[in-house]
ZAMAR-51411 format. One record per residue (C-alpha): x negated, y negated, z negated; residue in one letter; residue number from 1. Coordinates in steps of 0.001 Angstrom, whole numbers, plus 500000, padded with zeros to 6 digits. Example, Ala and Ser with C-alpha at 12.3 -4.5 7.8 and 13.67 -1.06 7.14 Angstrom:
<px: 487700&py: 504500&pz: 492200&aa: a&i: 1>
<px: 486330&py: 501060&pz: 492860&aa: s&i: 2>
This chain:
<px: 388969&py: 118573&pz: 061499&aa: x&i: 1>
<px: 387703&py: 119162&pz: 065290&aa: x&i: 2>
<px: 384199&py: 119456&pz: 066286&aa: x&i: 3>
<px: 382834&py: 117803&pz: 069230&aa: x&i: 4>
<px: 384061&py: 120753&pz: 071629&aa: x&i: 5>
<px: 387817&py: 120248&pz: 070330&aa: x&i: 6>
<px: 387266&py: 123659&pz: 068118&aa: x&i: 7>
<px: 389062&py: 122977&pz: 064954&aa: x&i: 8>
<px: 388389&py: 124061&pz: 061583&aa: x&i: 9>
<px: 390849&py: 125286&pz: 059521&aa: x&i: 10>
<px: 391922&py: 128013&pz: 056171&aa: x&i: 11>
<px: 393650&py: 130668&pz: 056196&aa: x&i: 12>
<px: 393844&py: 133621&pz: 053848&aa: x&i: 13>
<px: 394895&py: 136449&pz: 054999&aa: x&i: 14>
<px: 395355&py: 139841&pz: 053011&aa: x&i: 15>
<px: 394047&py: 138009&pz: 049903&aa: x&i: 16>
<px: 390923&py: 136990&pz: 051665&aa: x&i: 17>
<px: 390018&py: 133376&pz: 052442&aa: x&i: 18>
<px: 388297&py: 132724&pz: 055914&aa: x&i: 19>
<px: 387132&py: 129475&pz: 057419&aa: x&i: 20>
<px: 387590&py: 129721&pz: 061459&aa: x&i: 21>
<px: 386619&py: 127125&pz: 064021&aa: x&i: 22>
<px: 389294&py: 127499&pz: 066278&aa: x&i: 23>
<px: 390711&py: 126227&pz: 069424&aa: x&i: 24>
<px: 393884&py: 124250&pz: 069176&aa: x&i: 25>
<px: 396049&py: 126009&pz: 071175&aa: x&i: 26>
<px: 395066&py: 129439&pz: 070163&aa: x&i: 27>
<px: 398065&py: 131500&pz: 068610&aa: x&i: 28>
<px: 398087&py: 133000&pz: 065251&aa: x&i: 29>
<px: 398178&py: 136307&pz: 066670&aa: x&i: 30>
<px: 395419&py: 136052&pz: 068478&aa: x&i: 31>
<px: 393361&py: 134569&pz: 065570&aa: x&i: 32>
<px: 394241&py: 137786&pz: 063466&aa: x&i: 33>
<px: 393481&py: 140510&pz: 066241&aa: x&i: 34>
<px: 390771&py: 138869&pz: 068168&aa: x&i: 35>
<px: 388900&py: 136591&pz: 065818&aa: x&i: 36>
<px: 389518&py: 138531&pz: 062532&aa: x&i: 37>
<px: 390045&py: 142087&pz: 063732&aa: x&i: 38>
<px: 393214&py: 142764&pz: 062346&aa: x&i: 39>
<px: 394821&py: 144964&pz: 065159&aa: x&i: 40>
<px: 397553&py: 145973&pz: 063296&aa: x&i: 41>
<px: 399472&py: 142882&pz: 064614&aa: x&i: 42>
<px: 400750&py: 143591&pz: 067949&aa: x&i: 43>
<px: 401409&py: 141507&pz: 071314&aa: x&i: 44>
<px: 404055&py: 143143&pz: 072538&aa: x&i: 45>
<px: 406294&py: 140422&pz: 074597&aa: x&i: 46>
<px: 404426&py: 137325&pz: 074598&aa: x&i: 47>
<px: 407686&py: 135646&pz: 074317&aa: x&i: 48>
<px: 408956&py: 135912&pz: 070703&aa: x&i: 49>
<px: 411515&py: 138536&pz: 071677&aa: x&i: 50>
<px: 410644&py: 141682&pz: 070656&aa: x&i: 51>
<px: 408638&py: 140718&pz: 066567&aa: x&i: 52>
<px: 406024&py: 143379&pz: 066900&aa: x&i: 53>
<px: 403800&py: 140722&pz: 066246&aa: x&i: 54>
<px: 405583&py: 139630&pz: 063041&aa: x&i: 55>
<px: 403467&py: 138720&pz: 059565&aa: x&i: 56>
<px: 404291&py: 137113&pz: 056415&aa: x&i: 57>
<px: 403144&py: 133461&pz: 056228&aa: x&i: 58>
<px: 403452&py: 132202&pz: 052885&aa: x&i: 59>
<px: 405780&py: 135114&pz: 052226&aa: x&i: 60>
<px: 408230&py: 134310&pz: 054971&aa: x&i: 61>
<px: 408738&py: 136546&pz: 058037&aa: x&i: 62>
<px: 407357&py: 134971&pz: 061383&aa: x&i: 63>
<px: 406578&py: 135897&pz: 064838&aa: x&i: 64>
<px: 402461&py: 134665&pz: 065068&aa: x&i: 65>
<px: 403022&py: 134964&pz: 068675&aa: x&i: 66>
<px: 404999&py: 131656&pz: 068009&aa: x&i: 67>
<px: 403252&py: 129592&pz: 065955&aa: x&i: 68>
<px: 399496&py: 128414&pz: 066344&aa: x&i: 69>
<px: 396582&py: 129013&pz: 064222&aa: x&i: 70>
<px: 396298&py: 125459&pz: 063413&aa: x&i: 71>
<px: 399899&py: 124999&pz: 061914&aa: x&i: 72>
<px: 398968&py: 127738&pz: 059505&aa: x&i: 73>
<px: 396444&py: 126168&pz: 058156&aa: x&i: 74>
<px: 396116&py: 126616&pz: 054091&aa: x&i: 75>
<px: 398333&py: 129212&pz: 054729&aa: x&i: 76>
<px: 398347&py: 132813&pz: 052826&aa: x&i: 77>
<px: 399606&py: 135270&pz: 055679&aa: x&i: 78>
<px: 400005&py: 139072&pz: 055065&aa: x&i: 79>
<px: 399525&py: 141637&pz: 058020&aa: x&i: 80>
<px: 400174&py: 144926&pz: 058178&aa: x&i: 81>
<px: 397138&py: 145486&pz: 056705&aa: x&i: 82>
<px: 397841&py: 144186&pz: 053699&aa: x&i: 83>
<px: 400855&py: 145692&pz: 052929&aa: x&i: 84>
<px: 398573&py: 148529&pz: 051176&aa: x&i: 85>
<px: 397130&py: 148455&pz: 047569&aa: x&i: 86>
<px: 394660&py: 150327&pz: 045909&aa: x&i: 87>
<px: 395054&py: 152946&pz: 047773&aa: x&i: 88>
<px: 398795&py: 153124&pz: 047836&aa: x&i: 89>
<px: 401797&py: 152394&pz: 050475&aa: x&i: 90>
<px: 403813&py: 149959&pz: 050057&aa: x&i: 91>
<px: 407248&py: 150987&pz: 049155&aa: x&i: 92>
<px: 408792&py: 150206&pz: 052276&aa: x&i: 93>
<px: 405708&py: 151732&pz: 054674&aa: x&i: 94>
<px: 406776&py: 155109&pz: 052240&aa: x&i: 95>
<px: 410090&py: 154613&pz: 052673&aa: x&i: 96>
<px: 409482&py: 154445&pz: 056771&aa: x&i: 97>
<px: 407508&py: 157876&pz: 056516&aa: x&i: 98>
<px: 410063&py: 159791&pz: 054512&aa: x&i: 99>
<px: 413046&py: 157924&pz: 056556&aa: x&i: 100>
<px: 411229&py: 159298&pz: 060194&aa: x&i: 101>
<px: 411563&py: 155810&pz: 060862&aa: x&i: 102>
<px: 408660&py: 155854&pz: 062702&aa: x&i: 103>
<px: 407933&py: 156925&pz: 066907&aa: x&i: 104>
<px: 405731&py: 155335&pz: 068789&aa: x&i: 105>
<px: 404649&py: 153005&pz: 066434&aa: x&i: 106>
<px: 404452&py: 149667&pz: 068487&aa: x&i: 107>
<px: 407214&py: 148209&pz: 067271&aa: x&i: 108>
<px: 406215&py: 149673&pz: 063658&aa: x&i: 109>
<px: 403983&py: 146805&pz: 061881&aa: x&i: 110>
<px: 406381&py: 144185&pz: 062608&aa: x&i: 111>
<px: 409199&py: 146042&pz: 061711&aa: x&i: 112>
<px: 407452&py: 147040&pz: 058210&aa: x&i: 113>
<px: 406468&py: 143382&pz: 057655&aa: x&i: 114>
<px: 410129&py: 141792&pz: 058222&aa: x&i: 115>
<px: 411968&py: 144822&pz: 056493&aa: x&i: 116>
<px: 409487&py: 143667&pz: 053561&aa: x&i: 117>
<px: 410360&py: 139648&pz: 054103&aa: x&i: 118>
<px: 413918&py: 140899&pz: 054314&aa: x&i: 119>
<px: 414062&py: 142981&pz: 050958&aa: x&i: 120>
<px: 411869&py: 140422&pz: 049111&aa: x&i: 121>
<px: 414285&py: 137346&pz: 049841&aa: x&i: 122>
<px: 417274&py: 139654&pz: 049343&aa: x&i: 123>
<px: 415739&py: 140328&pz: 045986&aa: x&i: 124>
<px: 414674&py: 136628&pz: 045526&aa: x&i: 125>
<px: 418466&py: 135283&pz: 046108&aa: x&i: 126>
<px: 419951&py: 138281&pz: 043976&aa: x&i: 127>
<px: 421914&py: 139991&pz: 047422&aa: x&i: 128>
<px: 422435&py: 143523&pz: 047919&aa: x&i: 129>
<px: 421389&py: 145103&pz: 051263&aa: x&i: 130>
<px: 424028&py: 146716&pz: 052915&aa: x&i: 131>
<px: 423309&py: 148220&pz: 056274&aa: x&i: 132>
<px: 425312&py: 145586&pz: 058136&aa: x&i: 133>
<px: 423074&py: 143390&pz: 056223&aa: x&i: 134>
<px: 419874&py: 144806&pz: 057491&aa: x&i: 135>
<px: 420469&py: 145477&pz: 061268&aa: x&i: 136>
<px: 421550&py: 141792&pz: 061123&aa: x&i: 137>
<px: 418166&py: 141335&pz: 059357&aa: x&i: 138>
<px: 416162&py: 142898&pz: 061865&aa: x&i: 139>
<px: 417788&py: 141551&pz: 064733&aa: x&i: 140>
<px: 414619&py: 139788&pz: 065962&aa: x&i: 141>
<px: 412512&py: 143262&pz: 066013&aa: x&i: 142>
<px: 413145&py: 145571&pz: 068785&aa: x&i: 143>
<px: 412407&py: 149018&pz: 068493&aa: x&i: 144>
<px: 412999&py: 151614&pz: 071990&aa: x&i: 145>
<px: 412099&py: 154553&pz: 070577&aa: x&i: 146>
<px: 414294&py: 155279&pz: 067135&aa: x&i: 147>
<px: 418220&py: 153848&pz: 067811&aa: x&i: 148>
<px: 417557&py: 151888&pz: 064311&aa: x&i: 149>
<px: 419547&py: 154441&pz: 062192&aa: x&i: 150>
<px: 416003&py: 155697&pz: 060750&aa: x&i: 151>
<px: 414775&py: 151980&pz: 060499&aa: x&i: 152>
<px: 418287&py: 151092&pz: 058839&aa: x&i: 153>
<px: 418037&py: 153621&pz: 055916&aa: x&i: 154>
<px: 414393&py: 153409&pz: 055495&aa: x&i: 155>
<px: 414905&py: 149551&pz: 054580&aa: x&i: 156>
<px: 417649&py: 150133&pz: 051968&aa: x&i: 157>
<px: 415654&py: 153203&pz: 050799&aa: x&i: 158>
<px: 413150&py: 150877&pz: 050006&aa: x&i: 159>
<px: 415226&py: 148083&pz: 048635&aa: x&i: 160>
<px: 417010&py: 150620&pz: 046158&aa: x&i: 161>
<px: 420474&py: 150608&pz: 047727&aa: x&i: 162>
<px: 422476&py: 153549&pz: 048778&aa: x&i: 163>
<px: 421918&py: 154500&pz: 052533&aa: x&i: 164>
């Protein structure tokens, strides 16, 4: 629904939290989460869908916001970085990224986590084991300069329960 200055309201929920946002049409999902909700986590990193730092879960799949508007996720349940944490506790695969060193910089490190998670839950999901072929193919769409992906690679199966 749009408002007389083309704002448009829509629904998202994001980290199990439902928020109402007048927004503007064309604004991107990844700016919606950092600059009107906060959540920094997500990060802009190429501004051209190369690189996935900015990559969340919407409706559990793995997507680059930096690609898709706020509006087309509307109704949408979209998981950041942020989220990945319960109760207290990691996730698996944010532990299995500390005790892998699969961590440097950490630019590249939210979207990373977030498809590595997509990645393991559809592998799961479909009943295929991750090999390492399987996950550097994977994570194809998240670039990383700082670790050479080895780290990355064996944090992933790690946390998917397959031998490294």
């Amino acid at each position: 629904m749009r408002d007389h200055a083309g704002a448009m309201e829509i629904t998202l929920t994001v980290n199990g939290t439902r928020h109402r946002l007048d927004v503007e049409p064309r604004l991107l999902l990844v700016q919606a989460l950092r600059e009107v909700l906060g959540l920094t986590g997500t990060k802009v990193g190429c501004d051209t869908s190369s690189c996935g730092a900015c990559t969340v879960l919407v409706d559990g799949e793995s997507v680059k916001s930096c690609t898709m508007l706020a509006a087309q996720a509307d109704g949408c349940a979209i998981t950041t970085v942020e989220g990945l944490a319960a109760d207290g506790r990691w996730h698996p695969v944010q532990s299995a990224f500390r005790d892998a060193h699969a961590l440097q910089c950490g630019f590249c490190t939210a979207g990373m986590l977030m498809a590595a998670v997509s990645l393991i839950d559809d592998a799961a999901r479909t009943g295929r084991v991750l090999t390492e072929e399987a996950v550097r193919l994977g994570l194809e769409g998240n670039l990383c300069r700082c670790t050479g992906y080895h780290n990355i690679v064996r944090a992933v199966l790690a946390a998917a329960g397959a031998p490294s």
